[in-house]
C-alpha positions as MATLAB code, in Angstrom:
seq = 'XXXXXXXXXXXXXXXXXXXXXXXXXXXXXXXXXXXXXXXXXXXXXXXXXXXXXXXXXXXXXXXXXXXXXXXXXXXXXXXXXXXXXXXXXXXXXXXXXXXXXXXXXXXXXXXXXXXXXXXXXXXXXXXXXXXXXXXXXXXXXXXXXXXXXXXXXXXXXXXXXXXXXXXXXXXXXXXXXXXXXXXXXXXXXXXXXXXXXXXXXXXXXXXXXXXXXXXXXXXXXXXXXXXXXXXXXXXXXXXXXXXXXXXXXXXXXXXXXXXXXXXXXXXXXXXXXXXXXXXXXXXXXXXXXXXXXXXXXXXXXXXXXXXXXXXXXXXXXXXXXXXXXXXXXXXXXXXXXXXXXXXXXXXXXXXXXXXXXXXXXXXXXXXXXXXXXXXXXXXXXXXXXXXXXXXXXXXXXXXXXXXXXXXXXXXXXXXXXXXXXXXXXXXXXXXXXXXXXXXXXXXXXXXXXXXXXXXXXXXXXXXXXXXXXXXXXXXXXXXXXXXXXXXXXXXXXXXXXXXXXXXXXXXXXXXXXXXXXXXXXXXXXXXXXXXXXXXXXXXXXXXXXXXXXXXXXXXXXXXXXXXXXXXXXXXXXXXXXXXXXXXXXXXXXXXXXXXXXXXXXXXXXXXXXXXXXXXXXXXX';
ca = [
      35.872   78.516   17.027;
      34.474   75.461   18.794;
      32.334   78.525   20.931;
      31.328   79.911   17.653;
      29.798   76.163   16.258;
      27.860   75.653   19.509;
      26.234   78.887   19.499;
      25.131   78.432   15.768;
      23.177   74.909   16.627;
      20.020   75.934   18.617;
      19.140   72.658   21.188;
      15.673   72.301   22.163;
      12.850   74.884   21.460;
      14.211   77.862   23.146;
      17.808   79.758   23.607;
      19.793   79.054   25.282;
      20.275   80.360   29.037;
      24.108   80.965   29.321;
      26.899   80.131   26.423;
      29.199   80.560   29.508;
      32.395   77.974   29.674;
      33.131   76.145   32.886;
      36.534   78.071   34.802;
      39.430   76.101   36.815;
      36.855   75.780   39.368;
      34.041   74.409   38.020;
      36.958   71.805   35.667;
      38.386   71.099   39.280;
      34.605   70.693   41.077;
      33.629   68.157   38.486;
      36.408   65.970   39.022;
      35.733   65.972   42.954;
      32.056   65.067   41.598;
      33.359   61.917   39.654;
      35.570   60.729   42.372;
      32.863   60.738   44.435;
      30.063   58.937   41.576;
      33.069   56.299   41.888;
      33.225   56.094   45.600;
      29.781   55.547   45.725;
      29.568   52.771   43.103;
      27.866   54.321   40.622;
      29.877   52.932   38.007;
      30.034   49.056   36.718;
      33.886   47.559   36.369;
      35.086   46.356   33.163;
      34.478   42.639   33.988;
      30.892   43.253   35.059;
      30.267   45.110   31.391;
      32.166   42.334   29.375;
      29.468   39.793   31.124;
      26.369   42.089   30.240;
      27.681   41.839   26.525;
      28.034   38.320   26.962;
      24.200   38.088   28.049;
      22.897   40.163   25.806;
      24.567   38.156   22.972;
      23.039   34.984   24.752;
      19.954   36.368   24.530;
      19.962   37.264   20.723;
      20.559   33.493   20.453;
      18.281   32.526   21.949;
      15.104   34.450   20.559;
      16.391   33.771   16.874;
      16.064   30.292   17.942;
      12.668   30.608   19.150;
      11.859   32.681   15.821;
      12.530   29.808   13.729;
      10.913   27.252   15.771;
       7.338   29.533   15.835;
       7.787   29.565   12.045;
       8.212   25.966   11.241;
       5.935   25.082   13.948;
       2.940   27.612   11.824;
       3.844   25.674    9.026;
       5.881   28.240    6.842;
       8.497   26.831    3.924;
      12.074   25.988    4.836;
      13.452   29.000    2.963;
      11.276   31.314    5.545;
      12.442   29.532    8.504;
      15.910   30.035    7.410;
      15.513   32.996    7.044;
      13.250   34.186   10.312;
      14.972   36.348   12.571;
      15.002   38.232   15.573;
      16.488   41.503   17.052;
      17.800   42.068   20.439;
      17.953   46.014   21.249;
      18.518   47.531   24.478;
      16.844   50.539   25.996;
      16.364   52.570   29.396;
      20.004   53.359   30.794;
      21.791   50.899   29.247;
      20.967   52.498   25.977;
      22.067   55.953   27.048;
      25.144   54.958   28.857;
      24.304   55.011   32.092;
      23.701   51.895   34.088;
      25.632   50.439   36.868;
      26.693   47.976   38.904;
      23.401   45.859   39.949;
      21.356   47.670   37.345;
      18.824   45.788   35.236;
      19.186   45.331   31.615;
      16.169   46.630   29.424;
      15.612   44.765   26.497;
      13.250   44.723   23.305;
      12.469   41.573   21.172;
      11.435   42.947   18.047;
      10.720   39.548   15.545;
       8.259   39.510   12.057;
       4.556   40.252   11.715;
       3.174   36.685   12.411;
       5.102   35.925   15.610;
       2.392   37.494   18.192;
       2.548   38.657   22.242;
       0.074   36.596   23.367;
       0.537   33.126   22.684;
       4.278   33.301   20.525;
       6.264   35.609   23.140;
       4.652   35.108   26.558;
       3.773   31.224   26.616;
       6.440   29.514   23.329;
       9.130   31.778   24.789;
       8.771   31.741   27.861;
       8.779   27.591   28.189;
      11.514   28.000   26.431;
      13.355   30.285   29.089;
      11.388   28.456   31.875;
      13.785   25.113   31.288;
      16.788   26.697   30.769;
      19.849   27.123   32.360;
      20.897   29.953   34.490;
      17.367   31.434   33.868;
      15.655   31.954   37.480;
      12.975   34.357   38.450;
      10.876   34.508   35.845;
       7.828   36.206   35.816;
       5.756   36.992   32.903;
       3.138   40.768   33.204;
       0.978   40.440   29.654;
      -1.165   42.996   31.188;
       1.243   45.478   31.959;
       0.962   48.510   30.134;
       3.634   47.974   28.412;
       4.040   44.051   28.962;
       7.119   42.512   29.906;
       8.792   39.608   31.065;
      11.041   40.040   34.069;
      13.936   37.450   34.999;
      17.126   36.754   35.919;
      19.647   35.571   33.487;
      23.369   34.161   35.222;
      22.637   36.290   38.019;
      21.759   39.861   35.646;
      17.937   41.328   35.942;
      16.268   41.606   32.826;
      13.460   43.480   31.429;
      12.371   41.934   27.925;
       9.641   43.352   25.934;
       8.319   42.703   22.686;
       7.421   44.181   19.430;
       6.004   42.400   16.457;
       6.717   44.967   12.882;
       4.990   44.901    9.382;
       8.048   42.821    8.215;
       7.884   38.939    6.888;
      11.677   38.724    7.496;
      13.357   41.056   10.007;
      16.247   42.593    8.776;
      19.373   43.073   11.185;
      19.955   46.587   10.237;
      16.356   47.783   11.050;
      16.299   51.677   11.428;
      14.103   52.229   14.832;
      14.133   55.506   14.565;
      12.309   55.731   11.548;
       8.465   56.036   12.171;
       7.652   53.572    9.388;
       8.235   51.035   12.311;
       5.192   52.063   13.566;
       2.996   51.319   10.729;
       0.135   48.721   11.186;
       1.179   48.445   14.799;
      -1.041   48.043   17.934;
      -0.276   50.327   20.778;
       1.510   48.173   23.359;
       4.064   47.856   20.373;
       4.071   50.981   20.061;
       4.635   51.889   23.852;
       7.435   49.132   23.431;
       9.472   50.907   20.421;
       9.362   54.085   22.183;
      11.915   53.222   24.927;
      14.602   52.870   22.157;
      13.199   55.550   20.109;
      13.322   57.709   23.294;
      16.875   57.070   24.029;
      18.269   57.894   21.026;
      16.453   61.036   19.765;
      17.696   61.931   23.412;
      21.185   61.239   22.298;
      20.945   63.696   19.464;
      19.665   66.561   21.034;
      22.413   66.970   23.995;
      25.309   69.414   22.983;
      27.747   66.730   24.890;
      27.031   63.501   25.212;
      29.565   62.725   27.858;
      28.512   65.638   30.064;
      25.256   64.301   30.060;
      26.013   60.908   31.064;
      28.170   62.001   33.892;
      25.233   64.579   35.335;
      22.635   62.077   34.639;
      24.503   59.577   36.702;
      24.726   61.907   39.540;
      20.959   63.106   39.189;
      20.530   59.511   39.783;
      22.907   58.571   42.385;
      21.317   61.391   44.125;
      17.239   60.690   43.503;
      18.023   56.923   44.822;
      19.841   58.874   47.887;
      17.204   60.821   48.871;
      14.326   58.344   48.454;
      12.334   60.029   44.838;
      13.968   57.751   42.828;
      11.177   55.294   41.421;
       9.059   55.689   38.904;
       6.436   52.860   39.864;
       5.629   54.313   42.935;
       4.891   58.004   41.344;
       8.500   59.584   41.877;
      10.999   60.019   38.997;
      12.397   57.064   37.114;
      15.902   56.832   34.680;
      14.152   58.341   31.545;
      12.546   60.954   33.258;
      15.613   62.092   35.027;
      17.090   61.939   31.837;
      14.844   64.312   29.954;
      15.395   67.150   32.631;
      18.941   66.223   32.451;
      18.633   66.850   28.692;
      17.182   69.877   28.989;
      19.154   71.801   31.221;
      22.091   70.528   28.790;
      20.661   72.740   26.214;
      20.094   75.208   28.233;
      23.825   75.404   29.418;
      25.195   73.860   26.213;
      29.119   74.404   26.960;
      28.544   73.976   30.792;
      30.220   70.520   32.437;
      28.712   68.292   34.910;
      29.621   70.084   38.201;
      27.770   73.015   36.632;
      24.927   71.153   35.255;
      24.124   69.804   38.576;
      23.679   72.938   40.392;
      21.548   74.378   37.075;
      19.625   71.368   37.566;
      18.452   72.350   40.748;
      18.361   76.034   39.889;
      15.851   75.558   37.222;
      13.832   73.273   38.430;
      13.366   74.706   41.750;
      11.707   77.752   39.880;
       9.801   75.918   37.193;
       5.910   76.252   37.229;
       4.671   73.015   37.117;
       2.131   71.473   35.637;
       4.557   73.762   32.480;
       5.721   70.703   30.301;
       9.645   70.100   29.937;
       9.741   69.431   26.228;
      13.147   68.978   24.421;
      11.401   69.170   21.073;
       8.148   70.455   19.622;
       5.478   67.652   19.639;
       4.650   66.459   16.241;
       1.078   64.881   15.398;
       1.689   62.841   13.148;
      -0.890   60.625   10.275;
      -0.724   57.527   12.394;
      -3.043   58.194   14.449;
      -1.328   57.467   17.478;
      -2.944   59.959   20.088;
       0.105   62.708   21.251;
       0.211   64.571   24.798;
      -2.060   67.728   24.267;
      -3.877   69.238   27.038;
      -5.887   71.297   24.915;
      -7.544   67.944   23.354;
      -7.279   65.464   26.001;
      -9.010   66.203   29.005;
      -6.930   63.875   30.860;
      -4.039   65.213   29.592;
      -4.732   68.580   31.750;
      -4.657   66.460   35.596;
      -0.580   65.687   34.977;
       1.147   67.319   37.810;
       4.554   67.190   36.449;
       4.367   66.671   32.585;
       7.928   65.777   30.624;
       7.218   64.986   27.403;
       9.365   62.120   25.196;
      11.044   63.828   22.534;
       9.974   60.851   20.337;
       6.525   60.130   18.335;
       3.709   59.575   19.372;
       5.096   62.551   22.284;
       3.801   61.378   25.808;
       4.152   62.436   29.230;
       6.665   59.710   30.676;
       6.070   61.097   34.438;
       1.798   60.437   34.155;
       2.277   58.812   37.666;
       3.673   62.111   39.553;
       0.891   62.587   42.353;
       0.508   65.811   44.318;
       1.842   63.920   47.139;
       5.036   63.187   45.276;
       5.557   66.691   43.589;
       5.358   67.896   46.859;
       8.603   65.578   48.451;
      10.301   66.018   44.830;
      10.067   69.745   45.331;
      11.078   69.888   49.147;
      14.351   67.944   47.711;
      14.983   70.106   44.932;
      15.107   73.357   47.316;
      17.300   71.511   49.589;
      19.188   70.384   46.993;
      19.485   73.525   45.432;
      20.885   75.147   48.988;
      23.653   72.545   48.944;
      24.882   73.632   45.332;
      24.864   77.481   46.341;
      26.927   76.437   49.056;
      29.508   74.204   46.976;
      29.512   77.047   44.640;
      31.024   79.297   47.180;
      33.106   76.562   48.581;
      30.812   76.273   52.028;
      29.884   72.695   51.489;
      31.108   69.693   49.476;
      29.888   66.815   47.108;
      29.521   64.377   49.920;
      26.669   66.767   51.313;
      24.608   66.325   48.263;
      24.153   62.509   48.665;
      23.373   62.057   52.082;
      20.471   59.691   52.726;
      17.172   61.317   53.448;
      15.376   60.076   56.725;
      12.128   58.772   55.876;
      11.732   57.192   59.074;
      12.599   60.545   61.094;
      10.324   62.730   58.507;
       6.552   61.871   59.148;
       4.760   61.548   62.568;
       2.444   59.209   60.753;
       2.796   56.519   58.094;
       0.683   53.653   56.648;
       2.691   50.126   56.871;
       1.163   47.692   53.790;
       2.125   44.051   54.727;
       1.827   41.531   51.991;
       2.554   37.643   52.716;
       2.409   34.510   49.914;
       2.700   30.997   50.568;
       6.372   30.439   48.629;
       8.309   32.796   46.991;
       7.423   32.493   43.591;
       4.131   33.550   44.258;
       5.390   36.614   46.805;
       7.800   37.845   43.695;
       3.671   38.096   41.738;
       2.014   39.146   44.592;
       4.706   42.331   45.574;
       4.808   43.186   42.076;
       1.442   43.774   41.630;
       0.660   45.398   44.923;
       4.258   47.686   44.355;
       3.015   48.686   41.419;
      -0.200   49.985   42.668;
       0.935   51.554   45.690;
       0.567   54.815   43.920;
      -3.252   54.353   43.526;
      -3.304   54.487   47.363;
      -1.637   57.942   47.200;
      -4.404   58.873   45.034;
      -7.110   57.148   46.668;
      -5.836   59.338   50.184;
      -5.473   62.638   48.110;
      -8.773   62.337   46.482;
     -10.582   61.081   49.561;
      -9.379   63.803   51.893;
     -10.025   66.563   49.123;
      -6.042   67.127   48.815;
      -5.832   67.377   52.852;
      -3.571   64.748   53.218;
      -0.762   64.212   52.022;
       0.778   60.008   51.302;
       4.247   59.787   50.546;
       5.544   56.285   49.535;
       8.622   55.188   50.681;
      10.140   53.432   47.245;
      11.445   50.325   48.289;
      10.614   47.469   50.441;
      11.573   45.941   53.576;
      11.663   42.436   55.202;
      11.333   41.184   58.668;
      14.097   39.119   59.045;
      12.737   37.533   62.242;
       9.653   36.261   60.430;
       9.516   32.970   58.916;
       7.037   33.326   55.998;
       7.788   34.708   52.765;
       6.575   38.117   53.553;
       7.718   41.832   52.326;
       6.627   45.415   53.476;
       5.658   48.571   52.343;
       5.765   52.092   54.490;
       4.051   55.644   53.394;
       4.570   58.881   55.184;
       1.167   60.746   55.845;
       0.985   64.466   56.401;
      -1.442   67.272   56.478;
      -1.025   69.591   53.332;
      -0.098   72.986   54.921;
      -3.148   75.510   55.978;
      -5.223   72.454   57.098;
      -7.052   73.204   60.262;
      -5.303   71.773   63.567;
      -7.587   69.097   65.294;
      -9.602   68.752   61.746;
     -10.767   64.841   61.421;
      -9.596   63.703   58.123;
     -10.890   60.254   57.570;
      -9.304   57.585   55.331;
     -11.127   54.672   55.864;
     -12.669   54.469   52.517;
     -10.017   54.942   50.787;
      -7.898   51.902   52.403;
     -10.764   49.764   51.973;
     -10.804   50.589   48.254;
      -7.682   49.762   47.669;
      -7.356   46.791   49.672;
     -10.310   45.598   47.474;
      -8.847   46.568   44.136;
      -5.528   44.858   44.389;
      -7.209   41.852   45.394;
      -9.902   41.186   42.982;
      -8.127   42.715   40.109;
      -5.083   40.246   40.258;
      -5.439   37.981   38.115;
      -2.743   35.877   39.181;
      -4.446   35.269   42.801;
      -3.605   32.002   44.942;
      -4.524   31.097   48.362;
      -2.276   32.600   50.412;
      -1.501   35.760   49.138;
      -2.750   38.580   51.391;
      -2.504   42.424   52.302;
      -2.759   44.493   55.105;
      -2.558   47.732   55.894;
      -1.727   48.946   59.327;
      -1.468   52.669   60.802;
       1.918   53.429   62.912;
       2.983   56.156   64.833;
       6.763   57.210   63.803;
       7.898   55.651   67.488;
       6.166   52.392   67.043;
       7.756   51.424   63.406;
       9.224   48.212   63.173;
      13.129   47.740   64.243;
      13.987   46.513   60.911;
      13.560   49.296   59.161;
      16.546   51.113   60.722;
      19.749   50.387   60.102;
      21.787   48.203   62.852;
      23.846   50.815   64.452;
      20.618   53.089   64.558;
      19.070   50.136   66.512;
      22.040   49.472   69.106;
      21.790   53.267   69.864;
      18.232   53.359   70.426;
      17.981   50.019   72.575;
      21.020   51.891   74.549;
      19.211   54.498   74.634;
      16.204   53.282   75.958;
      17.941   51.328   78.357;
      19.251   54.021   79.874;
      16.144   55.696   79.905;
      14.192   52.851   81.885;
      17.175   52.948   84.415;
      16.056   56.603   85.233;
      12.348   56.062   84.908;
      12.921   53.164   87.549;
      15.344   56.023   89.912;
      12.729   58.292   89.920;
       9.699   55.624   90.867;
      11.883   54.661   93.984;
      12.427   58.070   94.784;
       9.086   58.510   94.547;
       8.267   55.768   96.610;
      10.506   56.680   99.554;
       9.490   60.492   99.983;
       5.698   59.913   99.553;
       5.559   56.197  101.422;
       3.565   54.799   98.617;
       3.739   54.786   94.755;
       3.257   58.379   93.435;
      -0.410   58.867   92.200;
      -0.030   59.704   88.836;
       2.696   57.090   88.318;
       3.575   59.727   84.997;
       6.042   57.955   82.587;
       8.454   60.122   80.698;
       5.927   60.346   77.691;
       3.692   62.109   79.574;
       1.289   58.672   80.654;
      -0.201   57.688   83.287;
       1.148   53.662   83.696;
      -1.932   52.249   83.321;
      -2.535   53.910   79.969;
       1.244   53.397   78.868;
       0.318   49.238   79.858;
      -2.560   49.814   78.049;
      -0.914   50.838   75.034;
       1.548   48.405   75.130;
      -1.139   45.708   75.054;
      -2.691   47.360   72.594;
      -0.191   47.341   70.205;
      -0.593   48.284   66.131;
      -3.959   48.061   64.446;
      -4.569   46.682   61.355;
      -6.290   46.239   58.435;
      -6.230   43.090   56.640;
      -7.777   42.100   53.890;
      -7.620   38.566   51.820;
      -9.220   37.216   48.719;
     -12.687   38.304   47.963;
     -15.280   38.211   45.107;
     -18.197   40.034   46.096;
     -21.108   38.611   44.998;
     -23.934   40.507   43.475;
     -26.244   39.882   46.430;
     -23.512   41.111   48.526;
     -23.742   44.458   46.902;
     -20.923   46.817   48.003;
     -18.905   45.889   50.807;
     -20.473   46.881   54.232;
     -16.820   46.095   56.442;
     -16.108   50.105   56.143;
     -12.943   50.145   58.761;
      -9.461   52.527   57.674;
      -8.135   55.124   59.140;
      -9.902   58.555   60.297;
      -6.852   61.701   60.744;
      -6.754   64.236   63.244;
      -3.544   65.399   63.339;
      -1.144   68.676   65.057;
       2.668   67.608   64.153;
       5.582   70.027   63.971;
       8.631   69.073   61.451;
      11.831   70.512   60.403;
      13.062   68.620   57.392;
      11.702   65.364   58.823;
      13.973   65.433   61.880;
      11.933   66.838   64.615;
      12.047   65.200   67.806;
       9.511   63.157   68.613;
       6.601   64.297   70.772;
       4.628   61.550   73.062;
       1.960   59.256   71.359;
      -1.712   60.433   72.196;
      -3.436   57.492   71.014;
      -3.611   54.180   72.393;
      -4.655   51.782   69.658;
      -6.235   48.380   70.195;
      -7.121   45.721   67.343;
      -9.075   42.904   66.651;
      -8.633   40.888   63.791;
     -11.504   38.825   63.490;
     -12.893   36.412   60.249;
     -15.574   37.374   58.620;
     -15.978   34.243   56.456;
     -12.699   31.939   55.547;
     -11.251   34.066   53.382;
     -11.684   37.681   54.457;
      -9.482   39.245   57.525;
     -11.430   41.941   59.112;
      -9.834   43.832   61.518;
     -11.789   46.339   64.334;
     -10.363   48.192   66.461;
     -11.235   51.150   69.213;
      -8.972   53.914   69.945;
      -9.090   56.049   73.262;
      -7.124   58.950   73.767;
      -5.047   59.240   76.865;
      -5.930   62.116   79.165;
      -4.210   64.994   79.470;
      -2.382   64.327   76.282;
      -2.228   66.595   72.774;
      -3.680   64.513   69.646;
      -0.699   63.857   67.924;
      -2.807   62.679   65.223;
      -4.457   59.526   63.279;
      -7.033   57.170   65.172;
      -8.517   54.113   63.273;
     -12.136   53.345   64.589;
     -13.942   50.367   64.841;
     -17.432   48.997   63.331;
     -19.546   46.535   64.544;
     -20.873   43.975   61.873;
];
């Protein structure tokens, strides 16, 4: 009977795939798949969720405080003040179900009509928040595209956004969902509403909401895993996650998690993208609120990997997807995929599915983006702003190398522990799209120095201090802290053992030939002078610190980046590494007070294959 109800509701646009019902196996696979989502932490404990509640209710105080205060303070009667309110409303995963341990809260603040963004929410509110207790952290983004104040309340990350409605007095039962909330509204309140809106039209068009919770929270578990977990940074966030989720739920509408997972992969392993996932039809509706449409909206038509909300106005919540990105998404879907097949016909297990990817064994090649601020109030501004363009970069590379090379960001960040300053770091892989040319020179210099002058002079927020620069590192010359500790005390065994047979064979050498052997050939491949030289050399970089151009400057004449030439060999990012071919040397010189210019020359060790980028110097 329950079969018969299911297959009379139609979810989503299209039929449904399969009606078929999950078997002892698939009932006993999905309970190995929660153990393991509990295992790895995925869910919060019930003291953690009592003190998000607690927050949250905190919170609601506190902005119907500041409600009443804006509204005596623009002179309205007593009776209105009384009467002002506020809402509190969560969105994001917290909203569908599925946040954990460590995960920020994502809030809206919707108040009345004459309570604005600019000066109500983001200066009266937030010098409220600024001097209170328990509140650390705080940093206000008006310019965001859909602005936001992040902080810290009693320890919990939130996310709180606002939205002013056409409504005097706010009423505490306010339907969201109805599009009358969007009347007379401007569009970052409109981008605002739509989080909540989202969430809950998502909510109603699952077949089973708790199958979809439990196969979203692995999707997720799994993206954060294998490094394409981060929406900023052009990979997949929570809502888009949850969209596909949603959609294989109704195509698979009595399936259970351990089956949705391994649809998941099937389906989108064979979907032909740029094809929109859509869990509704998109609806134009007489507000005027422009909708995703490719057929109207020429920009609409460069979106690698559209999935549309299911809410109006419909827009594509994955607009930040790069061909660099889709590319690493789809490697990890097919080896994703693989894995299922195999726990399907009990040749692997869950544990297999969530091992870490390797993005420091994957590339040959990667750009490293150092940014430094004087305290850390101004690094948590600076490494916000440059995280959150980090994905121009990707396009800057794609578009400046005609789709050649490919820039893979690395979505999270990483500090030098040894370093005194406040200081953070970015890494991105670089590779050559397959079918380019071996030994082709693919040069990058322009696009570096674009963005290096773009996330300086449009930060609005600048101090002295804050600074950014980009260096390019072979994959055996990255940093030590970006490997975990027992990596490192294997590889500094490991070389140590190695220099104790380099030194053998030198006095071996020495003995039969009665004077150091000509070549002196290290076990790269080097002659020693050239491996000294390299080791003097060391990393070059580009630096870059604040700089108006003026207009008799004209455009900036410091062209230095990075040119490619590259011949690597991969199999799923763990090849073994071949010798470096370039030596790099680097100069960082000043070109007034405020500008780091950095120069460098490259040579190329004889003998040796190009293994692949070379920065080259100008003289100014």
């Amino acid at each position: 009977m329950e079969n018969v109800k299911v297959r009379a509701k139609q979810f989503g646009l299209t039929k449904p795939i399969s009606y078929v019902k999950p078997t002892d196996f698939h009932i006993r696979r999905s309970f190995e798949l929660e153990k393991v989502l509990w295992d790895g932490g995925v869910y919060q404990v019930e003291e953690e969720a009592r003190k998000r509640e607690e927050i949250i209710e905190k919170l609601r105080v506190v902005v119907k405080s500041w409600v009443k205060q804006v509204t005596r303070w623009k002179g309205y009667t007593d009776k209105m003040v009384e009467n002002a309110n506020a809402l509190i409303v969560t969105f994001g995963s917290y909203r569908l179900g599925v946040h954990g341990p460590g995960s920020d809260i994502d809030t809206l603040c919707i108040g009345p009509s004459y309570v604005n963004r600019e000066e109500d929410f983001f200066i009266r509110l937030h010098n409220i928040l600024i001097g209170m207790e328990g509140v650390s952290e705080l940093l206000p983004i008006p310019h965001a595209h859909v602005p936001v104040m992040k902080f810290k309340f009693e320890g919990v990350s939130i996310d709180l956004l606002y939205a002013s409605v056409s409504h005097l007095v706010v009423p505490d039962d306010l339907d969201i969902s109805n599009e009358s909330i969007l009347y007379e509204a401007d569009e970052p309140t409109v981008r605002s509403l739509s989080g909540c809106r989202v969430a809950d039209q998502i909510l109603r068009l699952v077949p089973n909401v708790e199958h979809f919770r439990t196969t979203l929270r692995c999707l997720k578990f799994w993206a954060k895993r294998r490094g394409v977990y981060s929406n900023v940074t052009g990979f997949l966030g929570g809502v888009n996650l949850a969209l596909l989720v949603a959609r294989v739920c109704q195509l698979y509408p009595n399936a259970n998690p351990s089956m949705l997972v391994s649809r998941f992969f099937r389906v989108y392993t064979q979907w032909h993208w740029p094809n929109p996932v859509m869990l509704c039809p998109i609806e134009d509706k007489e507000l005027g609120f422009p909708v995703w449409d490719p057929r109207r909206n020429p920009l609409d038509r460069n979106h690698h990997m559209p999935i549309i909300t299911p809410a109006y106005p419909n827009m594509n919540s994955s607009y930040s997807v790069s061909t660099s990105t889709l590319e690493a998404m789809m490697k990890q879907f097919h080896t994703a995929n693989k894995i299922c097949n195999d726990i399907e016909l009990n040749k692997s297990s869950w544990g297999a599915l969530f091992e870490p990817f390797l993005f420091f064994r994957s590339y040959q090649n990667y750009l490293q983006v150092d940014i430094t601020a004087t305290d850390a109030d101004d690094l948590r501004a600076w490494k916000g702003w440059v995280e959150s363009r980090l994905r121009q970069l990707t396009l800057k590379v794609e578009r400046c190398t005609i789709g050649k090379l490919l820039c893979v960001p690395c979505p999270r960040e990483y500090v030098d522990t040894s370093r005194q300053c406040c200081h953070c770091t970015y890494f991105m892989g670089l590779r050559k799209k397959p079918g380019v040319e071996v030994g082709e020179v693919i040069d990058i210099r322009v696009a570096t120095q674009e963005f290096k002058e773009e996330i300086v002079n449009m930060f609005s927020f600048w101090t002295p201090g804050m600074e950014i620069h980009v260096s390019h590192v072979l994959k055996n010359q990255l940093p030590s802290y970006v490997f975990p500790d027992e990596y490192r005390k294997r590889s500094q065994s490991s070389k140590s053992i190695n220099q104790q047979h380099q030194n053998k064979r030198k006095i071996n050498s020495e003995m039969v030939d009665g004077k150091p052997s000509a070549s002196g050939c290290m076990s790269g491949g080097m002659s020693n002078s050239s491996s000294q030289l390299k080791a003097d050399m060391g990393s070059c970089k580009t630096g870059y610190k604040r700089r108006r151009l003026t207009p008799e400057e004209g455009s900036c004449e410091e062209s230095k980046g990075l040119s490619v030439s590259e011949s690597e060999s991969e199999s799923d990012g763990l090849a073994k590494e071949k010798g470096s071919s370039l030596l790099q040397n680097a100069l960082l010189k000043e070109v007034e007070p405020r500008v780091g210019v950095c120069c460098g020359m490259l040579a190329k060790a004889q003998g040796e294959e190009g293994c692949g980028f070379t920065m080259y110097s100008q003289e100014f």
